[in-house]
Each structure stands twice: as structure tokens, then as C-alpha cells.
CHARMM internal coordinates of N, CA and C (Angstrom, degrees):
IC EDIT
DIST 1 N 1 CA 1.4555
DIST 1 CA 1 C 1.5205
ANGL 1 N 1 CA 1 C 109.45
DIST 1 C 2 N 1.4711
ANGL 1 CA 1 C 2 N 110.90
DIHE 1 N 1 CA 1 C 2 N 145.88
DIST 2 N 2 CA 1.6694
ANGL 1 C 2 N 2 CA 112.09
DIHE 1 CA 1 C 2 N 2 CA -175.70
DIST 2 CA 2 C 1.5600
ANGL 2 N 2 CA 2 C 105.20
DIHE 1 C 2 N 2 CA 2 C -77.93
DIST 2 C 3 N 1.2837
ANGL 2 CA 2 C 3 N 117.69
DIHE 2 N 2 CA 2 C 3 N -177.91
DIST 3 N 3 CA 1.1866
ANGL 2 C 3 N 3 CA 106.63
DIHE 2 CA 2 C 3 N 3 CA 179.50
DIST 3 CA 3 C 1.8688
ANGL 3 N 3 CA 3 C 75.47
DIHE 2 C 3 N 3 CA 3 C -159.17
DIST 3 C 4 N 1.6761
ANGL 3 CA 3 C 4 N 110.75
DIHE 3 N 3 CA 3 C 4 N 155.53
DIST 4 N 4 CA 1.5659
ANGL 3 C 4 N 4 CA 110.13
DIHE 3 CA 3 C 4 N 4 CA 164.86
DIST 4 CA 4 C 1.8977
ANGL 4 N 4 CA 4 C 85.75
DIHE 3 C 4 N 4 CA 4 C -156.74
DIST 4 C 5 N 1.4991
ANGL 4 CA 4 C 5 N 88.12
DIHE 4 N 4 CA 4 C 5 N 139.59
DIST 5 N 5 CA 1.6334
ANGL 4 C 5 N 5 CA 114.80
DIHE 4 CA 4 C 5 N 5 CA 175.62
DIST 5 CA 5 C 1.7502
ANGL 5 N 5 CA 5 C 104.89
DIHE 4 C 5 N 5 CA 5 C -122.15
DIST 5 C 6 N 1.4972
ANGL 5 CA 5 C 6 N 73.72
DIHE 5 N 5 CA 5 C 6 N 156.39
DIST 6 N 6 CA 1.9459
ANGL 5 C 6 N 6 CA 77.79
DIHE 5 CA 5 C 6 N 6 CA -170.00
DIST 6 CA 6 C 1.6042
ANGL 6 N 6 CA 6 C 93.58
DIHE 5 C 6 N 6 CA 6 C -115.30
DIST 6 C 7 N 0.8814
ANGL 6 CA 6 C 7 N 119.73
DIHE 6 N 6 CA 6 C 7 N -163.16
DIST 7 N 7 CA 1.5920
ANGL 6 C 7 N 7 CA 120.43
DIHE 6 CA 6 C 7 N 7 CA -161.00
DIST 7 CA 7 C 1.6649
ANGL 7 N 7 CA 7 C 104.24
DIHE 6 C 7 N 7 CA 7 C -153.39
DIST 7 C 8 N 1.4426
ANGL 7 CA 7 C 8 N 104.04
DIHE 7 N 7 CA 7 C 8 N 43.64
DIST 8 N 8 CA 1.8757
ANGL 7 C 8 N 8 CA 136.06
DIHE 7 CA 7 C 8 N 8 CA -148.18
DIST 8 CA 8 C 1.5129
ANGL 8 N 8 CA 8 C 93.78
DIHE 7 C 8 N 8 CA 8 C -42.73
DIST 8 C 9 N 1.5791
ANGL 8 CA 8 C 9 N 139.56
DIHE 8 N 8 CA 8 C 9 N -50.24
DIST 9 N 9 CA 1.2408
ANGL 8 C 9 N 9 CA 123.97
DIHE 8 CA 8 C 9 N 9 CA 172.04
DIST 9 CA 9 C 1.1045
ANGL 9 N 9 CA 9 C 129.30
DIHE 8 C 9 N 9 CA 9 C -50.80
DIST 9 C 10 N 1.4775
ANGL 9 CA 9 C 10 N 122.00
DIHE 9 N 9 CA 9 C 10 N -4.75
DIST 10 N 10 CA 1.7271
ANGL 9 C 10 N 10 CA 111.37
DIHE 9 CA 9 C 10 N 10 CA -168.69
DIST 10 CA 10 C 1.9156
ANGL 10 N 10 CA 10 C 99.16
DIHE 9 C 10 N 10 CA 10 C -118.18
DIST 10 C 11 N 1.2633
ANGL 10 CA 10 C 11 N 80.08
DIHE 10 N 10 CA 10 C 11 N -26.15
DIST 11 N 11 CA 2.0249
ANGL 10 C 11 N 11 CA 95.12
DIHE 10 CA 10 C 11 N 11 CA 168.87
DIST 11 CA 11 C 1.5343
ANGL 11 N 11 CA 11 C 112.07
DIHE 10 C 11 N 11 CA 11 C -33.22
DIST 11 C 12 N 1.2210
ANGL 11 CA 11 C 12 N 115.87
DIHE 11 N 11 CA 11 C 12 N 136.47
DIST 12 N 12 CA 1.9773
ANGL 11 C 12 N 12 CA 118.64
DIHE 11 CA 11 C 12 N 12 CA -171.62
DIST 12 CA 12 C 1.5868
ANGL 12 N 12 CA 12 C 85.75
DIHE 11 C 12 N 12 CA 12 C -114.76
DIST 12 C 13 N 1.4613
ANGL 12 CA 12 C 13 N 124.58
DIHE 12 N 12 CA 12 C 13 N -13.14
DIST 13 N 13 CA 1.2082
ANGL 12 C 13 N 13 CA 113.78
DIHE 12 CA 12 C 13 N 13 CA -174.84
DIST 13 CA 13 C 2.0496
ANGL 13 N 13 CA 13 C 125.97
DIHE 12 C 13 N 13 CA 13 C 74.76
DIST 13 C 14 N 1.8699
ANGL 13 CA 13 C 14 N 93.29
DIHE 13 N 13 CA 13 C 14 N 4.12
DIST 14 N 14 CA 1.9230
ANGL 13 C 14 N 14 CA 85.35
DIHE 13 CA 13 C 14 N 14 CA -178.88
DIST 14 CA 14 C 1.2651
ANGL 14 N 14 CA 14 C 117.58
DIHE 13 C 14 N 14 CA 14 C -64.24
DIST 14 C 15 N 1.3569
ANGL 14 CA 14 C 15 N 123.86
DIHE 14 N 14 CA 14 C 15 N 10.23
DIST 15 N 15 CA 1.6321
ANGL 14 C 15 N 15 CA 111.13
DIHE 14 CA 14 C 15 N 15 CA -178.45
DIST 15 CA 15 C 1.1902
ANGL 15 N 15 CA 15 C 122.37
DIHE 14 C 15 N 15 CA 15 C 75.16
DIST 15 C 16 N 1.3009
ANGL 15 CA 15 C 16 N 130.79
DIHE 15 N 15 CA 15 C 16 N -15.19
DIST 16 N 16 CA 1.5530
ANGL 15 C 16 N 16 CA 134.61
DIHE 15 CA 15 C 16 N 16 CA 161.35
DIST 16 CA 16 C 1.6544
ANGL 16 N 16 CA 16 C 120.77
DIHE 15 C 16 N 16 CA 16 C -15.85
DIST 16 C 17 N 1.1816
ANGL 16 CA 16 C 17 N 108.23
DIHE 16 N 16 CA 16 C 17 N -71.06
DIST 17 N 17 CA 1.3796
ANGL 16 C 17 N 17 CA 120.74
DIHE 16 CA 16 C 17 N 17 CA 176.63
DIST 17 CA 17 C 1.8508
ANGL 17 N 17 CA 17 C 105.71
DIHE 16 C 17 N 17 CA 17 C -57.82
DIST 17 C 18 N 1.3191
ANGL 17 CA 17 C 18 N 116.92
DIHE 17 N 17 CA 17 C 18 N -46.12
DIST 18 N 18 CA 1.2823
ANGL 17 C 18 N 18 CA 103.15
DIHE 17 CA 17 C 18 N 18 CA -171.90
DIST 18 CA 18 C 1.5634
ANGL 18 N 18 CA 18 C 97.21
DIHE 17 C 18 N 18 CA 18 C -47.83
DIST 18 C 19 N 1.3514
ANGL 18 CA 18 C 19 N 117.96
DIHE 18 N 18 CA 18 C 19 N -59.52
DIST 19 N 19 CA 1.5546
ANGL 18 C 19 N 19 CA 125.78
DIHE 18 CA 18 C 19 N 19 CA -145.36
DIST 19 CA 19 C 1.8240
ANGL 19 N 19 CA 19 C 88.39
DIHE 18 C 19 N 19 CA 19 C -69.56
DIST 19 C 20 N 0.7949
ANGL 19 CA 19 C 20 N 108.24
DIHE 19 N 19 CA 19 C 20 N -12.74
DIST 20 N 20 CA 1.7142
ANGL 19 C 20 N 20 CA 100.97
DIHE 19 CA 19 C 20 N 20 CA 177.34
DIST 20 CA 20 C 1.4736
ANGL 20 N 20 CA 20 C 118.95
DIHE 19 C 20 N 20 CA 20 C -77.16
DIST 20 C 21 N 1.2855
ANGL 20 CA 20 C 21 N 112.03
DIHE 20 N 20 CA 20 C 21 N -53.53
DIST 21 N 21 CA 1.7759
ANGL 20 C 21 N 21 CA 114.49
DIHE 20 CA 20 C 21 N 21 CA 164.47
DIST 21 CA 21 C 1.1836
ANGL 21 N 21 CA 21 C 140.68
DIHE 20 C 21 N 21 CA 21 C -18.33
DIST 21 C 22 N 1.0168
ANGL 21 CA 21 C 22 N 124.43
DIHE 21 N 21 CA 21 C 22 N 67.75
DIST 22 N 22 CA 1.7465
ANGL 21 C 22 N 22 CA 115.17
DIHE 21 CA 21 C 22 N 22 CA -173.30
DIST 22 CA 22 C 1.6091
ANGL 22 N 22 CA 22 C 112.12
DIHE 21 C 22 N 22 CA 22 C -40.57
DIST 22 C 23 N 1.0644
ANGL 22 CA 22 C 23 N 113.68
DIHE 22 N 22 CA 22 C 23 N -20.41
DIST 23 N 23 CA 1.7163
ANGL 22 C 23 N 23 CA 110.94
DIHE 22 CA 22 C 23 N 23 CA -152.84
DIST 23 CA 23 C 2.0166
ANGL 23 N 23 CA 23 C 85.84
DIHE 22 C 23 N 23 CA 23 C -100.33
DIST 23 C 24 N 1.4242
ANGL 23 CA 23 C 24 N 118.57
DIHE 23 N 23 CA 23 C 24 N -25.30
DIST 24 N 24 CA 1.3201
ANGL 23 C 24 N 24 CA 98.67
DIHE 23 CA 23 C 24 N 24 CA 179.07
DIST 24 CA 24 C 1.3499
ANGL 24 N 24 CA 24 C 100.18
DIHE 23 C 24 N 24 CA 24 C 118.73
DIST 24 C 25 N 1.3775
ANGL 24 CA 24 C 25 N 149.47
DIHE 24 N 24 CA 24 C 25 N -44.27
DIST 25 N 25 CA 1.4502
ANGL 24 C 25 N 25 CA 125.80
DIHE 24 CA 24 C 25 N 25 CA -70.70
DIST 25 CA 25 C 1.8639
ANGL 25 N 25 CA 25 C 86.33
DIHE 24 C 25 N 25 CA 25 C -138.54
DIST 25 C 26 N 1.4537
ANGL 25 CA 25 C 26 N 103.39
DIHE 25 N 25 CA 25 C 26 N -18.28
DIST 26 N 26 CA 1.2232
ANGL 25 C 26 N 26 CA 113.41
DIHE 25 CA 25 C 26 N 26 CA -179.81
DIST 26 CA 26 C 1.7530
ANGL 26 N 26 CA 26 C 115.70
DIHE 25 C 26 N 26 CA 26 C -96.33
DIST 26 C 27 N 1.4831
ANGL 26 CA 26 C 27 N 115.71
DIHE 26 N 26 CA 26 C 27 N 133.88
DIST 27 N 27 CA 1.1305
ANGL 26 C 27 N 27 CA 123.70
DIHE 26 CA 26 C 27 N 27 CA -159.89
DIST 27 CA 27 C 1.6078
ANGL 27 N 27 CA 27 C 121.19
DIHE 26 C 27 N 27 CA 27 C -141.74
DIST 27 C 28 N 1.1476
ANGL 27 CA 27 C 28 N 137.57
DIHE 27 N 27 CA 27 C 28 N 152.07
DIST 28 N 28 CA 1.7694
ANGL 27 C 28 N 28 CA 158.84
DIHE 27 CA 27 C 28 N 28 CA 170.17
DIST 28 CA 28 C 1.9173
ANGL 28 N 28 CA 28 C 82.36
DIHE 27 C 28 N 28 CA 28 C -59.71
DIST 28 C 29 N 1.4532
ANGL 28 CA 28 C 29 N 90.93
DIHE 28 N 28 CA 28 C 29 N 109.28
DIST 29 N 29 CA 1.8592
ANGL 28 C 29 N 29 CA 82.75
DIHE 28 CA 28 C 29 N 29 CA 161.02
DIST 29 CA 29 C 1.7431
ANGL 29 N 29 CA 29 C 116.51
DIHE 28 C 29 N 29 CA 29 C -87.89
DIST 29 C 30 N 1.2056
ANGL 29 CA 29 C 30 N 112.37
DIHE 29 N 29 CA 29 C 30 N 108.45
DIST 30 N 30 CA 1.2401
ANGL 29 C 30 N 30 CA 119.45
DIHE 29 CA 29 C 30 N 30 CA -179.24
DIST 30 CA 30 C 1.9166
ANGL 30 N 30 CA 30 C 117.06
DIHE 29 C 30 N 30 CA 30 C -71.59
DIST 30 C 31 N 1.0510
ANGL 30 CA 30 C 31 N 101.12
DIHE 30 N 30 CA 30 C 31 N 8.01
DIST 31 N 31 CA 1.4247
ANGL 30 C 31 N 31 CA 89.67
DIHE 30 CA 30 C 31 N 31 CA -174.87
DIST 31 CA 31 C 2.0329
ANGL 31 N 31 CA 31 C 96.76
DIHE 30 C 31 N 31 CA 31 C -135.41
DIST 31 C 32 N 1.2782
ANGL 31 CA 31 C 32 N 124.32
DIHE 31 N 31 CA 31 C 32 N 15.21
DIST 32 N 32 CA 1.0860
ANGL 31 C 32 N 32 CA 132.79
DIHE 31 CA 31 C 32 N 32 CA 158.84
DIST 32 CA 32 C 1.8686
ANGL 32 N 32 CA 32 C 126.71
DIHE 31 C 32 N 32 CA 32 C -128.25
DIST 32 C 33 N 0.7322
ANGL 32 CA 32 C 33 N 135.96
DIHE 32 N 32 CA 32 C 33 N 165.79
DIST 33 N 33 CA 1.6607
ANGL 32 C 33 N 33 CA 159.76
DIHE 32 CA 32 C 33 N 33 CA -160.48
DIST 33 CA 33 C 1.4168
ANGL 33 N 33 CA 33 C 107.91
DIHE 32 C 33 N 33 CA 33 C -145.04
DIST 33 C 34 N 1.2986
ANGL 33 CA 33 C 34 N 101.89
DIHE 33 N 33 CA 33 C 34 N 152.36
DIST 34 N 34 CA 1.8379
ANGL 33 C 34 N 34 CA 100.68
DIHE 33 CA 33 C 34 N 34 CA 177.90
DIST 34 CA 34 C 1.5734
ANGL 34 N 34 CA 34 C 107.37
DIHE 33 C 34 N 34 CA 34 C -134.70
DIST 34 C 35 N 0.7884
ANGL 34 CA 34 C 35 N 123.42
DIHE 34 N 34 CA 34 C 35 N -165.32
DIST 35 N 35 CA 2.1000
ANGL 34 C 35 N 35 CA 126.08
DIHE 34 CA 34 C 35 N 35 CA 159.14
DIST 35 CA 35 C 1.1127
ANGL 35 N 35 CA 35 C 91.30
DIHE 34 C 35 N 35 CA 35 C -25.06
DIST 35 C 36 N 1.3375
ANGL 35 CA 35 C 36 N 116.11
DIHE 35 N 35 CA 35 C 36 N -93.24
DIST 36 N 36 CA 1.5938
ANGL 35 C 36 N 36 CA 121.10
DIHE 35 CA 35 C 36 N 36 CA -123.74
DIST 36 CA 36 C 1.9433
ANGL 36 N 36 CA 36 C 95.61
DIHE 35 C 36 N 36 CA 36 C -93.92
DIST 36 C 37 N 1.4516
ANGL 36 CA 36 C 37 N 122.03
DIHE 36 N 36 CA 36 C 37 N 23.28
DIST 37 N 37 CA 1.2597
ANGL 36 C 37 N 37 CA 126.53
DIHE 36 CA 36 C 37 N 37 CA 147.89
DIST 37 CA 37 C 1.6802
ANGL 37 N 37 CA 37 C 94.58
DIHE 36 C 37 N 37 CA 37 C 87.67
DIST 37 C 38 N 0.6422
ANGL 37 CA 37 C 38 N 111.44
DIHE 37 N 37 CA 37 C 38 N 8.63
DIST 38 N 38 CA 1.8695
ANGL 37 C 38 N 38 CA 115.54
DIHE 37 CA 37 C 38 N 38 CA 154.47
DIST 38 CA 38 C 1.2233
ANGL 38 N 38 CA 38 C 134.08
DIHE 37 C 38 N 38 CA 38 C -95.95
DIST 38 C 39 N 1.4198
ANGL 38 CA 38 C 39 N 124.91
DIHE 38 N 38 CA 38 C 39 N 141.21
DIST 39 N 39 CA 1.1390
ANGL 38 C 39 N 39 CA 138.89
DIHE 38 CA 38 C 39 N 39 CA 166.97
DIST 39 CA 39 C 1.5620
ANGL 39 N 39 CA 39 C 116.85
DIHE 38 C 39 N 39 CA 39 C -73.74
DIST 39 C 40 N 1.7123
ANGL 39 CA 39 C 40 N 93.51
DIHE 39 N 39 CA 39 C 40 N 91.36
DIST 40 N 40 CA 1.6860
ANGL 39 C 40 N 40 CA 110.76
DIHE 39 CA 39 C 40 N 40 CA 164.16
DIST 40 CA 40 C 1.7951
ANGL 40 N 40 CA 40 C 132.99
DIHE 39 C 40 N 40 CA 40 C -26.75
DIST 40 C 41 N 1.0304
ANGL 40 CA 40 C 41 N 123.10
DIHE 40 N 40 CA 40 C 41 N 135.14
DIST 41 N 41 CA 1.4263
ANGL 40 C 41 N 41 CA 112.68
DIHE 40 CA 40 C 41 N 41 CA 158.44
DIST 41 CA 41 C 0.9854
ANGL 41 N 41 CA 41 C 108.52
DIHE 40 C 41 N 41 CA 41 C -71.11
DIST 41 C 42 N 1.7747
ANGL 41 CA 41 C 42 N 111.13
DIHE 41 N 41 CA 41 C 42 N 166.88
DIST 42 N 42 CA 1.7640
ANGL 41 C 42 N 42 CA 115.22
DIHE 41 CA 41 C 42 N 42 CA -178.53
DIST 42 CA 42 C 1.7643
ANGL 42 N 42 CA 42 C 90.26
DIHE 41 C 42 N 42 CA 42 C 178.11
DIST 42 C 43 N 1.2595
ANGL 42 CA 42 C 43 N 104.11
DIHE 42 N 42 CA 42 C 43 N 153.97
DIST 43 N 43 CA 1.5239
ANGL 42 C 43 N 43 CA 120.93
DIHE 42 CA 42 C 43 N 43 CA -158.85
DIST 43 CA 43 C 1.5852
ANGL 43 N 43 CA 43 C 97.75
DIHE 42 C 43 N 43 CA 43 C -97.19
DIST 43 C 44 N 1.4171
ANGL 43 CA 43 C 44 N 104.88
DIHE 43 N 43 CA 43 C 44 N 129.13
DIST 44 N 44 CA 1.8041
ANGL 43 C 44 N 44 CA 93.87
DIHE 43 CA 43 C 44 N 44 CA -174.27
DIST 44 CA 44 C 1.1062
ANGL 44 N 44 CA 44 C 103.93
DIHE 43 C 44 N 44 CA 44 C -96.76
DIST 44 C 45 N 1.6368
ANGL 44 CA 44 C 45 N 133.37
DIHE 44 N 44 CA 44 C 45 N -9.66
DIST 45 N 45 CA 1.4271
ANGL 44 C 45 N 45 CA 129.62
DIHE 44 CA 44 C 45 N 45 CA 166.66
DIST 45 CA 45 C 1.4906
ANGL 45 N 45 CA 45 C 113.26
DIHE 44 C 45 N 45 CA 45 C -133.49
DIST 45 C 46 N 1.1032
ANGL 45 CA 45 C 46 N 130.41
DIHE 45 N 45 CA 45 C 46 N 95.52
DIST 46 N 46 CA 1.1913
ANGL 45 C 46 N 46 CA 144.02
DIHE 45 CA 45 C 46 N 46 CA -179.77
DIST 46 CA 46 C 1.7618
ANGL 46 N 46 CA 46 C 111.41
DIHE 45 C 46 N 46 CA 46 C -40.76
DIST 46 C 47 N 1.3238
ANGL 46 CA 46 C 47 N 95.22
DIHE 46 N 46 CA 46 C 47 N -57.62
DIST 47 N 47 CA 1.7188
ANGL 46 C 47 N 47 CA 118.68
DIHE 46 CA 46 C 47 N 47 CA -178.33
DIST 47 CA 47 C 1.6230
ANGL 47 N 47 CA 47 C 109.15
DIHE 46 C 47 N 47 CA 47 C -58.89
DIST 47 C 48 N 1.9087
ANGL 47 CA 47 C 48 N 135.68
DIHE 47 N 47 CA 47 C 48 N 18.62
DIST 48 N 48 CA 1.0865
ANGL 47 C 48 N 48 CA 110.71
DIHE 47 CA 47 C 48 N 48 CA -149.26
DIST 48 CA 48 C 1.3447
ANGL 48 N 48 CA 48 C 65.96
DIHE 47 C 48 N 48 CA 48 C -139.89
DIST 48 C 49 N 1.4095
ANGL 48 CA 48 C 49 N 126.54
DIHE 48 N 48 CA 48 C 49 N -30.51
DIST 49 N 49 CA 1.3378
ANGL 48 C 49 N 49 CA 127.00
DIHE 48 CA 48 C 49 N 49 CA -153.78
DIST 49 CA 49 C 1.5172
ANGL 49 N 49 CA 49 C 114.86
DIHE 48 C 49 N 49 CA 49 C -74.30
DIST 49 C 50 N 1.5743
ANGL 49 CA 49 C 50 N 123.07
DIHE 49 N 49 CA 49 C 50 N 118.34
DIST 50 N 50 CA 1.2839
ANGL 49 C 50 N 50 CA 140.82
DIHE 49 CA 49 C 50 N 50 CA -162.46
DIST 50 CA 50 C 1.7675
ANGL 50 N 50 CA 50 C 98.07
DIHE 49 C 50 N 50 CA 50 C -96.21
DIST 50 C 51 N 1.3424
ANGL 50 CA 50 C 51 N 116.65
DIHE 50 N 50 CA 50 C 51 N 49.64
DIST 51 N 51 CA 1.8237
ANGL 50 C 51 N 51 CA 109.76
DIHE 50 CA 50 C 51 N 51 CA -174.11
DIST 51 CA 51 C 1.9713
ANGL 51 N 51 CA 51 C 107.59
DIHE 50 C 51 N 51 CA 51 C -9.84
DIST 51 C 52 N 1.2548
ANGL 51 CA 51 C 52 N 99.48
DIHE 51 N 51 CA 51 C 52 N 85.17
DIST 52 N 52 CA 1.7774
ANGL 51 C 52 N 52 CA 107.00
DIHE 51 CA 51 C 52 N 52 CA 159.38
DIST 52 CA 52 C 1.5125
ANGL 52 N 52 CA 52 C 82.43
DIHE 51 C 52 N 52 CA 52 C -106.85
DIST 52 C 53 N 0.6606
ANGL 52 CA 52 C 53 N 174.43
DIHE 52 N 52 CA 52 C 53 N 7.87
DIST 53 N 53 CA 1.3663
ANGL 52 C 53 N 53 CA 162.59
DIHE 52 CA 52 C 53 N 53 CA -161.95
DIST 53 CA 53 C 1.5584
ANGL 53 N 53 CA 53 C 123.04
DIHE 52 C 53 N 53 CA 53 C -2.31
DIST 53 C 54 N 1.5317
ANGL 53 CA 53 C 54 N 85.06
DIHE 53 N 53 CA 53 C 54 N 60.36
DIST 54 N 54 CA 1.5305
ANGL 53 C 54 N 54 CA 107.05
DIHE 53 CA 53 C 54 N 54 CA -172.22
DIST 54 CA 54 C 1.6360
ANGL 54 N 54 CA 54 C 113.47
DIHE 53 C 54 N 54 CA 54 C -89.49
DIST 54 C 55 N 1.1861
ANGL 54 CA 54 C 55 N 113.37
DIHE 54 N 54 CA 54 C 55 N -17.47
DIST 55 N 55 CA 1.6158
ANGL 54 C 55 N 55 CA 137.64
DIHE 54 CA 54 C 55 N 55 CA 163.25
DIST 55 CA 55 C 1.9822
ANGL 55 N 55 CA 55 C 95.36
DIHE 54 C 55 N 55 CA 55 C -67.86
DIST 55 C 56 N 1.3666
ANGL 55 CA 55 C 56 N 117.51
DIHE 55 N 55 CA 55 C 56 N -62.60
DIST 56 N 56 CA 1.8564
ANGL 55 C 56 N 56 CA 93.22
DIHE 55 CA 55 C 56 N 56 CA -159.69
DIST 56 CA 56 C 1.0436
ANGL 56 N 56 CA 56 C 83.48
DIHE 55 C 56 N 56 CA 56 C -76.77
DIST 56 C 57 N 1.7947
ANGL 56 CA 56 C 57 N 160.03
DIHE 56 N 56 CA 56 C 57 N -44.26
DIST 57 N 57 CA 1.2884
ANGL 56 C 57 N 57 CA 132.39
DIHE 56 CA 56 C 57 N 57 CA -150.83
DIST 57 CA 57 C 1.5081
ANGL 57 N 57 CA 57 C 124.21
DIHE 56 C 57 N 57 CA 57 C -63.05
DIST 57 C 58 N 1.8399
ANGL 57 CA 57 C 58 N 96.46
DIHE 57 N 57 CA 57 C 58 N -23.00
DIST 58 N 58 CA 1.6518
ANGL 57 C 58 N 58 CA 88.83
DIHE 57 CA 57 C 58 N 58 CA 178.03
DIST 58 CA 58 C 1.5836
ANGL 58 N 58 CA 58 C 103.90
DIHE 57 C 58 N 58 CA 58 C -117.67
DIST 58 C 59 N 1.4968
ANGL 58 CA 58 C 59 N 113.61
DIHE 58 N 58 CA 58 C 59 N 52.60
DIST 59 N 59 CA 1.8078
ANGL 58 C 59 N 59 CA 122.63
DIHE 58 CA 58 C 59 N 59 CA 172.64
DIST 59 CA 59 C 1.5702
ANGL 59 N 59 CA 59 C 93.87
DIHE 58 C 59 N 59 CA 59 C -106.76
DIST 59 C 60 N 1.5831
ANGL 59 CA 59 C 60 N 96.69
DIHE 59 N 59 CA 59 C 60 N 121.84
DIST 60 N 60 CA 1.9859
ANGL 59 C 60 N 60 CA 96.14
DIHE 59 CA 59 C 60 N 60 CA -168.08
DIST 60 CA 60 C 1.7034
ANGL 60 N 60 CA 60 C 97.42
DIHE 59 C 60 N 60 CA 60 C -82.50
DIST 60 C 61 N 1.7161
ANGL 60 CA 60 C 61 N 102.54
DIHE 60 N 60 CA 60 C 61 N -17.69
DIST 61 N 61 CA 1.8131
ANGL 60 C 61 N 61 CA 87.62
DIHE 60 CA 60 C 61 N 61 CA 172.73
DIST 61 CA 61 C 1.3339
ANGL 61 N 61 CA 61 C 115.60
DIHE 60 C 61 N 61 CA 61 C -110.17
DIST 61 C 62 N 1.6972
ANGL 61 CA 61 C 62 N 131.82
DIHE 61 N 61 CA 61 C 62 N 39.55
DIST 62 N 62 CA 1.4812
ANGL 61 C 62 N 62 CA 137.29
DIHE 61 CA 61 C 62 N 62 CA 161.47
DIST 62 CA 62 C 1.4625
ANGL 62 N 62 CA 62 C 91.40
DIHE 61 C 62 N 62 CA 62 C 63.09
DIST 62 C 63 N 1.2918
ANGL 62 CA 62 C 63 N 141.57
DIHE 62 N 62 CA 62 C 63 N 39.18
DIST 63 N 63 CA 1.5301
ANGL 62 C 63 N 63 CA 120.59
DIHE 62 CA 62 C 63 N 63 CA -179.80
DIST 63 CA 63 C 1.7117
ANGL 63 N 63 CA 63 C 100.89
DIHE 62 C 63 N 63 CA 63 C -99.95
DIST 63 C 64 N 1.5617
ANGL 63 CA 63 C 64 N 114.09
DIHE 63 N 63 CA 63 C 64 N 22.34
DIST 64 N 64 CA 1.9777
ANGL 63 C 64 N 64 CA 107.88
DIHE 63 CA 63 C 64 N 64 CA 169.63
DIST 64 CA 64 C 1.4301
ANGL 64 N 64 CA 64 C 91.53
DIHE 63 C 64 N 64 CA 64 C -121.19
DIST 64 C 65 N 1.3633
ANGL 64 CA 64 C 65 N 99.62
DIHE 64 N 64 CA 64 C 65 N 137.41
DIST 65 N 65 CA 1.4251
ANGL 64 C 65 N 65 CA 129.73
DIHE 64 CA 64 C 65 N 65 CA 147.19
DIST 65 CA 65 C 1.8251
ANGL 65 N 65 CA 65 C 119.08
DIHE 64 C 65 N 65 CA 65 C -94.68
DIST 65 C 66 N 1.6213
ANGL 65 CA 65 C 66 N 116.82
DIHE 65 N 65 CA 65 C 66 N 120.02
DIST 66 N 66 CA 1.6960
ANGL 65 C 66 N 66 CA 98.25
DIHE 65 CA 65 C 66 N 66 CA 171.60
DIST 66 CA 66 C 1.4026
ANGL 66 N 66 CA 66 C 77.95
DIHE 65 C 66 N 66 CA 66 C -111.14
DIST 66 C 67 N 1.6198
ANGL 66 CA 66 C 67 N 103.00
DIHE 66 N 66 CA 66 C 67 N 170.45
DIST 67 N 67 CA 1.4264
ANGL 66 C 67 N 67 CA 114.16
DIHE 66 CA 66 C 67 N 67 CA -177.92
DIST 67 CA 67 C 1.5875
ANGL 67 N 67 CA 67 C 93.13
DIHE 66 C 67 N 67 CA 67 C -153.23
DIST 67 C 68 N 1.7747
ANGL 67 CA 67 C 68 N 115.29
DIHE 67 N 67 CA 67 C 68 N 118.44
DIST 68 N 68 CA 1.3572
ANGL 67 C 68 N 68 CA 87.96
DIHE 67 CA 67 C 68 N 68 CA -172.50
DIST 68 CA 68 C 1.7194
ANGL 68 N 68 CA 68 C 118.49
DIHE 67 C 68 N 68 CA 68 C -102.83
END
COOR INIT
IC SEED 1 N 1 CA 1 C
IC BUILD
């Protein structure tokens, strides 16, 4: 099973990666903040995620790891 971690303090939060996901699955956490006062991405279903790792290729600050 894939697994992808975000690296939520360095996250600016533009949504890039969401809009990259084919599967959807990655999202703006609306109910958290990080350091730098943004709302992190974070995967709302782990179990859906097909590692294309189409989310870290377009993160302009490397904050995804997929691991498959």
C-alpha cells in the first residue's frame, strides 16, 4: 500500500497538488493551520491513493513524500 506525508509546516497551502490528483483524494485542511498560518494539504483517504505522485511533482516547495 502507498503511503504520502506532507511536511505540513513548510506547506503555503496553494492547492497545487490537490488539483493534481486524479483520484481526488488530496485536500486544503480546513479545520487546521500550520507555522506559517496556512491551511496544509492532507489526503482524506489514504486507501484510494494510487502513488502517481502527481501531488509532489507539482509542490514548488518538495513538502510530499509518496512511498510506495
Amino acid at each position: 500500500m502507498s503511503k504520502v506525508t506532507f511536511d505540513v509546516d513548510k506547506c503555503k497551502g496553494c492547492g497545487l497538488c490537490a488539483v493534481a490528483c486524479p483520484k481526488g483524494i488530496v485536500a486544503l485542511a480546513e479545520d487546521k493551520i500550520n507555522a506559517k498560518g496556512h491551511h496544509p494539504a492532507e489526503i482524506t483517504d489514504q486507501s484510494l491513493c494510487i502513488a502517481c505522485a502527481f501531488c509532489a511533482k507539482m509542490c514548488p516547495d518538495c513538502v510530499i513524500t509518496v512511498e510506495k
